[in-house]
C-alpha positions as CSV (number, residue, x, y, z in Angstrom):
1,X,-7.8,-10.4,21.4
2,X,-6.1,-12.9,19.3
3,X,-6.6,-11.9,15.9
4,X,-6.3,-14.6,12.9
5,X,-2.9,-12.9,11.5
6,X,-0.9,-10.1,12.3
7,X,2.3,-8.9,10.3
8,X,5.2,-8.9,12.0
9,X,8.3,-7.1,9.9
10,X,12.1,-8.0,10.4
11,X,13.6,-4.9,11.5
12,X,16.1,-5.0,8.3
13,X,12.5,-3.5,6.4
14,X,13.2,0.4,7.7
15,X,16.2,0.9,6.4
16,X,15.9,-0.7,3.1
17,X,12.6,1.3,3.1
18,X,14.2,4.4,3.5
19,X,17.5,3.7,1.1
20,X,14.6,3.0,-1.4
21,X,13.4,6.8,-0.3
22,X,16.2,8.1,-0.5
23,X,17.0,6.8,-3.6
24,X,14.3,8.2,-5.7
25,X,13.6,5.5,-7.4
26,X,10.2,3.6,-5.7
27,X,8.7,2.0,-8.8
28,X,9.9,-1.0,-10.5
29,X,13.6,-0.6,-10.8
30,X,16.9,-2.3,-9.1
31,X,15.2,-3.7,-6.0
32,X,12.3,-5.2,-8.1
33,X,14.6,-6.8,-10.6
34,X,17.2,-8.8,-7.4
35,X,14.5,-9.7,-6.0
36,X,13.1,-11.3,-8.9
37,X,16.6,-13.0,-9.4
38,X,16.7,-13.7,-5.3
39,X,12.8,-15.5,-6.2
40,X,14.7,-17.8,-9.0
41,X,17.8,-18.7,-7.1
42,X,15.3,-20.1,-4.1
43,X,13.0,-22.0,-5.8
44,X,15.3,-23.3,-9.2
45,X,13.1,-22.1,-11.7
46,X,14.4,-20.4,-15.2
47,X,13.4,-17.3,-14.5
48,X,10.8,-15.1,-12.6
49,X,8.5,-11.7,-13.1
50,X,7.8,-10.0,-9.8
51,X,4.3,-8.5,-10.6
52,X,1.6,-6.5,-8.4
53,X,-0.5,-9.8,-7.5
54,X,-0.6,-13.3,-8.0
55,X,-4.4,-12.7,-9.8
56,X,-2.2,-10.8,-12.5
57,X,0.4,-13.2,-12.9
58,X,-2.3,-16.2,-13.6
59,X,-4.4,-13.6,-16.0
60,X,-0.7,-12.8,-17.7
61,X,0.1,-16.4,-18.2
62,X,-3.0,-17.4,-19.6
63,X,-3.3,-14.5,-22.2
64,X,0.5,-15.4,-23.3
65,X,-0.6,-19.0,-23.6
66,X,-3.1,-17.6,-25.8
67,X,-6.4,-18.9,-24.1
68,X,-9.5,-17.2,-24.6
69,X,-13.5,-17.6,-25.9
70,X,-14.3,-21.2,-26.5
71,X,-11.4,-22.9,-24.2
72,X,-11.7,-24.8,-21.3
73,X,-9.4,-24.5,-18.3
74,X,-9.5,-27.2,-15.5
75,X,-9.5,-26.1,-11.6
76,X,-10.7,-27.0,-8.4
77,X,-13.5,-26.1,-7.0
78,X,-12.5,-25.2,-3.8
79,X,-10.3,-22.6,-4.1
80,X,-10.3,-18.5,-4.0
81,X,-12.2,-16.7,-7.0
82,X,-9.4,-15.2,-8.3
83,X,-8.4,-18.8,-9.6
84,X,-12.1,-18.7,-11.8
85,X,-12.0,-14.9,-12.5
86,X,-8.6,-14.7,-14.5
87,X,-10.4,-17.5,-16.8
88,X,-13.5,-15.5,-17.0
89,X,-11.5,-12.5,-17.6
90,X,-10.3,-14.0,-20.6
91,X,-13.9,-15.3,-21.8
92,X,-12.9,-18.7,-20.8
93,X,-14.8,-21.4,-19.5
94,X,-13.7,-22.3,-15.6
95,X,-14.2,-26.5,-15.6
96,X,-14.7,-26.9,-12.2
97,X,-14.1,-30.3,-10.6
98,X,-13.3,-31.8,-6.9
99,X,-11.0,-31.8,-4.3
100,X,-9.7,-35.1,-2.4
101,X,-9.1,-35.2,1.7
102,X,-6.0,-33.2,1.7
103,X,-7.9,-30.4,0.5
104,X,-6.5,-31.0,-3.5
105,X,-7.6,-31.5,-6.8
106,X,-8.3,-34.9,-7.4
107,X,-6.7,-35.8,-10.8
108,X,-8.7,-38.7,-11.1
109,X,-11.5,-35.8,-11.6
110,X,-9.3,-33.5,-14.1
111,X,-8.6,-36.3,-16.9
112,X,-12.2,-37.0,-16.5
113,X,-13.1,-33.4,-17.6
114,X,-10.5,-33.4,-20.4
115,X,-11.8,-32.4,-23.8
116,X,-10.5,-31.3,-27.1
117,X,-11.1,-27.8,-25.4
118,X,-8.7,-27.6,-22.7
119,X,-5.8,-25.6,-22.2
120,X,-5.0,-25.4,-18.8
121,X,-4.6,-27.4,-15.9
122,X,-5.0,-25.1,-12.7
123,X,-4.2,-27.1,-9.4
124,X,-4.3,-25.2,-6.3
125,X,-1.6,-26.3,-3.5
126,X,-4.2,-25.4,-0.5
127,X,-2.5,-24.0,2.5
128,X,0.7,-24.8,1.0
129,X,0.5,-28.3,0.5
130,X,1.9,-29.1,-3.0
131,X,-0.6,-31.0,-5.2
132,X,-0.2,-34.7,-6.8
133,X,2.1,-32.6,-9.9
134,X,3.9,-36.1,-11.0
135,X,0.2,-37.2,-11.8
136,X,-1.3,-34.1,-13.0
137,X,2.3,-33.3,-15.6
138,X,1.9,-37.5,-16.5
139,X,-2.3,-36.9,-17.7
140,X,-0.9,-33.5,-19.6
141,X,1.2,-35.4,-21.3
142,X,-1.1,-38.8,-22.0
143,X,-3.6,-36.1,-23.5
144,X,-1.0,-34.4,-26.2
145,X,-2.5,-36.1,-29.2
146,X,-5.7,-34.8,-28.5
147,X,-4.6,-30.9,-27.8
148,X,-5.8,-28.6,-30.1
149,X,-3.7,-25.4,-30.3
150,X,-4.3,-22.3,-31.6
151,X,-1.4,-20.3,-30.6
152,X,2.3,-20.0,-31.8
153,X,3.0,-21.0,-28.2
154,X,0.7,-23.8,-27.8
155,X,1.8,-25.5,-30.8
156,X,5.3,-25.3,-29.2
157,X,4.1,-26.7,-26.1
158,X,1.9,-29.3,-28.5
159,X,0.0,-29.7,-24.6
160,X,-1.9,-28.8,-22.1
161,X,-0.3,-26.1,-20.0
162,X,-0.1,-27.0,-16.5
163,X,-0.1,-23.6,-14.1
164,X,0.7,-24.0,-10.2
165,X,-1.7,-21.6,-8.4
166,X,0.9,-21.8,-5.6
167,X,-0.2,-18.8,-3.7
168,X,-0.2,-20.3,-0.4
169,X,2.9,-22.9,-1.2
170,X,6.2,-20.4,-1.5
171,X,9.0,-22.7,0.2
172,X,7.1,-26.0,0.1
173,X,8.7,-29.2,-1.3
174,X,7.4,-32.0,-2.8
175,X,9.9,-35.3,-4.0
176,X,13.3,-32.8,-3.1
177,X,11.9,-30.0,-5.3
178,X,10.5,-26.6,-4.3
179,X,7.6,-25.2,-5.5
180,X,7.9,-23.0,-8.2
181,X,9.4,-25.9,-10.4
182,X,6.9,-28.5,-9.6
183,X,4.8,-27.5,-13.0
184,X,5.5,-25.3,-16.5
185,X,4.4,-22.4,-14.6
186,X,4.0,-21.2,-11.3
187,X,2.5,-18.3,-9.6
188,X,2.9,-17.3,-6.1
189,X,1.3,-14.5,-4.2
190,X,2.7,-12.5,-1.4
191,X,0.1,-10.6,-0.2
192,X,-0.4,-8.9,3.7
193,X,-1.2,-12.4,5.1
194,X,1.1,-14.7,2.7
195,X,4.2,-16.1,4.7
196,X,6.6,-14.3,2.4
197,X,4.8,-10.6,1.6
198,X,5.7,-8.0,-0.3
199,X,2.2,-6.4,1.2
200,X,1.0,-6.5,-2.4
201,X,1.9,-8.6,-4.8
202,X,2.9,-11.7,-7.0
203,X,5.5,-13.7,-9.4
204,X,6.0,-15.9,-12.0
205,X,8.2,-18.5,-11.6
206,X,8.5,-20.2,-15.2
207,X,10.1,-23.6,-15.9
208,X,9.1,-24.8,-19.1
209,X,10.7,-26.8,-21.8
210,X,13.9,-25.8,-23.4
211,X,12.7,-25.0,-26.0
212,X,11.2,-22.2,-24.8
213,X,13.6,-18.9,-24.6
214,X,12.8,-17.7,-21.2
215,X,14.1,-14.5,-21.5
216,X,12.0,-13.4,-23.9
217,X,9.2,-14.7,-22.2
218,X,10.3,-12.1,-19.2
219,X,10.3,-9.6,-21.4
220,X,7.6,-10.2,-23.4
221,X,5.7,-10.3,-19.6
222,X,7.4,-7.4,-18.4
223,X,5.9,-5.6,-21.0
224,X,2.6,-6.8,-21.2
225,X,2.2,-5.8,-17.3
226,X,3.0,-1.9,-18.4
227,X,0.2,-1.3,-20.7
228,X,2.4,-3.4,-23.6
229,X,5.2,-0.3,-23.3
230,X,8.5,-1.9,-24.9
231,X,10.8,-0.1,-22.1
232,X,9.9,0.5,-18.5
233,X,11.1,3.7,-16.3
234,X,14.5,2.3,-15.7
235,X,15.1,1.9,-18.9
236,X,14.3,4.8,-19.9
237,X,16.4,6.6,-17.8
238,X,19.2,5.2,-19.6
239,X,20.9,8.8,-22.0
240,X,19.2,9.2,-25.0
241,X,16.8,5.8,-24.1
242,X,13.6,8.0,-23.8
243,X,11.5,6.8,-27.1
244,X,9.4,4.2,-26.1
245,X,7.4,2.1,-28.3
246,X,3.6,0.6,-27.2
247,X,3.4,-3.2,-28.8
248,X,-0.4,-4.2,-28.0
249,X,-2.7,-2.7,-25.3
250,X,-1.3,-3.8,-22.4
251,X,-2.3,-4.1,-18.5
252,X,-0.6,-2.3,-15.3
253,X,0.5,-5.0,-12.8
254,X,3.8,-4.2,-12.6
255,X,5.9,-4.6,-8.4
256,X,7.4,-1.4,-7.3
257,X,10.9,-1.5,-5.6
258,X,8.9,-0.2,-2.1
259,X,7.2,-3.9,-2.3
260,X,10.4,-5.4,-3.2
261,X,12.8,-4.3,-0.5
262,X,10.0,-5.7,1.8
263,X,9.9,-9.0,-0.1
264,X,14.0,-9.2,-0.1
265,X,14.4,-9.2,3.7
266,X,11.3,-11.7,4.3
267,X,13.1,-13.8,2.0
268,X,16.6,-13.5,3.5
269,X,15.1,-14.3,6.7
270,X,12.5,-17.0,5.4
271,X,14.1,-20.1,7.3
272,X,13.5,-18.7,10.3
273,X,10.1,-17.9,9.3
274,X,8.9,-21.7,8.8
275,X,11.0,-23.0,11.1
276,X,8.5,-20.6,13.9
277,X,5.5,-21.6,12.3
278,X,6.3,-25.5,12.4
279,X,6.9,-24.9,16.0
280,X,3.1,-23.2,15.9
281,X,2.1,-26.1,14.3
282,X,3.3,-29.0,16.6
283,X,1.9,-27.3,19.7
284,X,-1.8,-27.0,17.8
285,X,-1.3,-31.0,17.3
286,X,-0.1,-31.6,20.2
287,X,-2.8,-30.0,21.9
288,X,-5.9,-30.9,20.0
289,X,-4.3,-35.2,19.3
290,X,-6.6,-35.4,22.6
291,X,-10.0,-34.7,21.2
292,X,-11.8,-36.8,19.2
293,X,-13.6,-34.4,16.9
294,X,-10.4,-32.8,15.9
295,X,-8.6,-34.1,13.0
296,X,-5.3,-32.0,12.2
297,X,-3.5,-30.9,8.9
298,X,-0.9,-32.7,7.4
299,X,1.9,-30.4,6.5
300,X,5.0,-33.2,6.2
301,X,5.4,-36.2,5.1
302,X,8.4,-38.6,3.2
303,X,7.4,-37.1,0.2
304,X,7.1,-33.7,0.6
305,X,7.4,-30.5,3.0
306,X,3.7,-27.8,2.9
307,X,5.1,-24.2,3.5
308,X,2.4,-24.4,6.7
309,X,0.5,-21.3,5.9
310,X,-2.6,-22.0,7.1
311,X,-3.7,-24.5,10.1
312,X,-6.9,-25.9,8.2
313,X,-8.1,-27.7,11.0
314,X,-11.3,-30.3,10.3
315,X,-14.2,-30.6,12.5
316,X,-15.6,-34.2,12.3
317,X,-19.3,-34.7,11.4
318,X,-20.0,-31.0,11.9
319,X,-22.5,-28.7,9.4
320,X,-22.1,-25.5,7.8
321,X,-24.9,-24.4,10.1
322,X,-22.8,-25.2,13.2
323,X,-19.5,-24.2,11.9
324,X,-21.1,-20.8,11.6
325,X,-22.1,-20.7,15.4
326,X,-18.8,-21.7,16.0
327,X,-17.0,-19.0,14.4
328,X,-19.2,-16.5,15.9
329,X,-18.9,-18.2,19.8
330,X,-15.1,-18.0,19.0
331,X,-15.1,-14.4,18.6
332,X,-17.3,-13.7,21.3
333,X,-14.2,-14.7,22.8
334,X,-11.7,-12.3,21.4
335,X,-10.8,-15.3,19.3
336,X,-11.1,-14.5,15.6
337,X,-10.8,-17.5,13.1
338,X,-10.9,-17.9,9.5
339,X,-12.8,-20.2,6.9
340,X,-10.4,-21.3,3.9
341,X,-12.5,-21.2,1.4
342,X,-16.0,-21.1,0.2
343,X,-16.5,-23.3,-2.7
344,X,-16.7,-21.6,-5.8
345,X,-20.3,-22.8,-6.2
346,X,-21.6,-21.2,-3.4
347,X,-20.5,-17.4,-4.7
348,X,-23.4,-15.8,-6.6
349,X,-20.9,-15.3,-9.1
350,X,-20.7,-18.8,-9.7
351,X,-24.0,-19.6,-9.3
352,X,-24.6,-21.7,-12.5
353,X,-22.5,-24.4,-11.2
354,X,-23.8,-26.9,-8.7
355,X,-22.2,-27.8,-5.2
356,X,-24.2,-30.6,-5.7
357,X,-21.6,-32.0,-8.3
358,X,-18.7,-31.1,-5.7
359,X,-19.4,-33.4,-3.0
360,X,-16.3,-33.4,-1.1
361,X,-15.6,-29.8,-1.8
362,X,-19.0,-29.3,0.3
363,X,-18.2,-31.6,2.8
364,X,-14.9,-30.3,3.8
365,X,-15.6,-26.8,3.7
366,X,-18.5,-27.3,6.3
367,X,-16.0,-29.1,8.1
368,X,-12.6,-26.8,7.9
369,X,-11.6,-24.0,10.0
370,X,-8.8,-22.0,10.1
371,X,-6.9,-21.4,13.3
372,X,-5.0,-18.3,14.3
373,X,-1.5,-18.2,13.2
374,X,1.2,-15.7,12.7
375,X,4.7,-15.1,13.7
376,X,4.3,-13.7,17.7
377,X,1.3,-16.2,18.3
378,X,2.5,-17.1,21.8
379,X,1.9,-20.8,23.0
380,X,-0.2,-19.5,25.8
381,X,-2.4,-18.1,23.3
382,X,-2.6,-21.5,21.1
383,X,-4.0,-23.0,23.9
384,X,-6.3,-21.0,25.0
385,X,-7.7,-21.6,21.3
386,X,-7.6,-24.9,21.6
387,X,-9.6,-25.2,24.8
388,X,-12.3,-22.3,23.7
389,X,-12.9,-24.4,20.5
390,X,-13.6,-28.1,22.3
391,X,-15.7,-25.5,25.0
392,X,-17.7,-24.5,22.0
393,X,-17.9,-27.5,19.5
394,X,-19.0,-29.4,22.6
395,X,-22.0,-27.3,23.3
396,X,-22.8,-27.3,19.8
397,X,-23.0,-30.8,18.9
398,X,-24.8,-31.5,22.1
399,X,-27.2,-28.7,21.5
């Protein structure tokens, strides 16, 4: 079988793993906090909270920004839920609009949904490919006399907040900068399948204005992901540091040093990482450049570098109908493939919204499907993908 992703650990993991063991120490502690600095020194960024998702780190961003019932926050609708739910969470209104060929938000579409109500921007760098930020920063800032704030912090700001959902983009590069300092905020995710995991988990990279004091930002952070406890264990272990104090009812999202000392040997190694997968993904292009229904991700131009976590290939002219039959002929096959994502519209939980306002959300999720990749993938194995999918998209459109 050739399954859509399978972790493969450097084996630098056991031994940290069992030094963390040994140690005593397994929740957030020594090993959470290099990593965090490790995190800051790759991207650029201010500073960084490692937390237990990247769903946590949006939800923590937006309640320090101070949105809630009655503001608007702008994303895409083609995206994960978890980019919707945080707003929800918050009793927020989602403002859904569309996405352009690359799979983006179209910010020709976010300044048209800009209203007196809006307090975040949201763009989602699909598969790693770095949104249009230089655009997306530029209508932020043409919309400041319009902003109305309603927190300490968004008066400071005096704008809308612009938030990377980078989940997918960690090591990307767009105009000689890496993600993470691309927007004010940005949150990456480093969950089981991510290119960089931690197995669980998430962080914050922050880069606003100067004016901002970052280090109280991570603190304030810090201690809103431990139920709003003023110290956390470490700290406590200090002599005579026991008293705690509680500030505001807080959440618990906080990284343990077990899913750190994973994430600080994927990141020592993480070169290596993309320079395997771009390797992956020349051999699908090469392979598929011969078929005419194919048409294949971009991940690089002069601009700017994706981090290639997913191969989002596109199926010309095909339906969701078919692309369904597809998936199922392919793992018939022992192939098993993947769909990146269904449109937020679509999910009952979504419901009220239209996909019929989403048009190019609809069409390229009927056409995209994601191909198996995943450190190990053997070349022999890429092309037997390749020549089961033209098999199968063959019979289908000629069916």
């Amino acid at each position: 079988m050739i399954p859509f992703y399978k972790p493969k650990f450097n084996p630098e993991v056991m031994p940290l793993l069992e030094e963390v063991l040994r140690s005593g120490w397994i929740t957030t502690g020594p090993k959470t906090k290099a990593f965090e600095k490790e995190i800051t020194a790759f991207c650029g960024n201010k500073i960084t909270n490692a937390l237990g998702s990247a769903t946590a780190g949006m939800e923590l961003v937006l309640r320090w920004y101070g949105v809630g019932p009655g503001d608007e926050v702008i994303i895409p609708a083609y995206t994960y839920c978890a980019t919707a739910n945080v707003v929800m969470h918050l009793g927020a209104k989602p403002v859904m609009v569309d996405i352009r060929d690359d799979f983006n938000i179209d910010p020709t579409e976010i300044e048209k949904h800009i209203t007196d109500k809006t307090k975040a921007i949201v763009p989602v760098d699909f598969a790693g490919w770095p949104c249009d930020y230089e655009t997306i920063n530029q209508i932020a800032l043409k919309h400041k006399s319009s902003f109305n704030p309603h927190s300490e912090e968004q008066k400071k700001l005096g704008r809308i907040l612009v938030m990377a959902d980078a989940a997918h983009s960690f090591g990307a590069e767009r105009g000689n900068k890496k993600s993470g300092v691309l927007a004010d905020v940005s949150v990456f995710s480093f969950h089981a399948v991510k290119n960089l995991t931690t197995a669980e988990g998430g962080a914050i990279c922050w880069n606003l204005p100067d004016e901002f004091d970052h280090d109280e930002i991570y603190r304030v952070i810090n201690v809103m992901s431990l139920h709003g406890q003023s110290k956390d264990a470490l700290a406590k272990t200090k002599s005579g540091a026991w008293r705690y104090d509680v500030e505001f009812p807080g959440y618990k999202c906080n990284m343990t040093d077990m899913h750190a000392s994973i994430g600080l040997i994927d990141l020592k190694y993480y070169g290596d990482n993309l320079k395997a997968r771009s390797e992956m993904f020349g051999i699908y292009d090469e392979a598929l450049k011969q078929y005419d229904w194919a048409i294949t991700p971009t991940y690089q131009n002069s601009d700017q570098k994706g981090s290639l976590h997913i191969y989002a290939l596109r199926i010309k002219v095909f339906t969701e109908a078919q692309k369904d039959d597809l998936i199922n002929r392919m793992a018939g096959e022992q192939i098993m493939c993947n769909v990146h994502f269904i449109p937020l519209p679509l999910l009952s939980a979504y419901k009220s919204y239209s996909i019929k306002d989403y048009p190019k959300a609809y069409e390229m999720f009927c056409q995209e499907l994601s191909l198996p990749i995943f450190i190990g993938l053997t070349k022999e194995e890429q092309h037997k993908v390749v020549e089961c999918l033209d098999k199968h998209i063959t019979a289908i459109k000629h069916a």
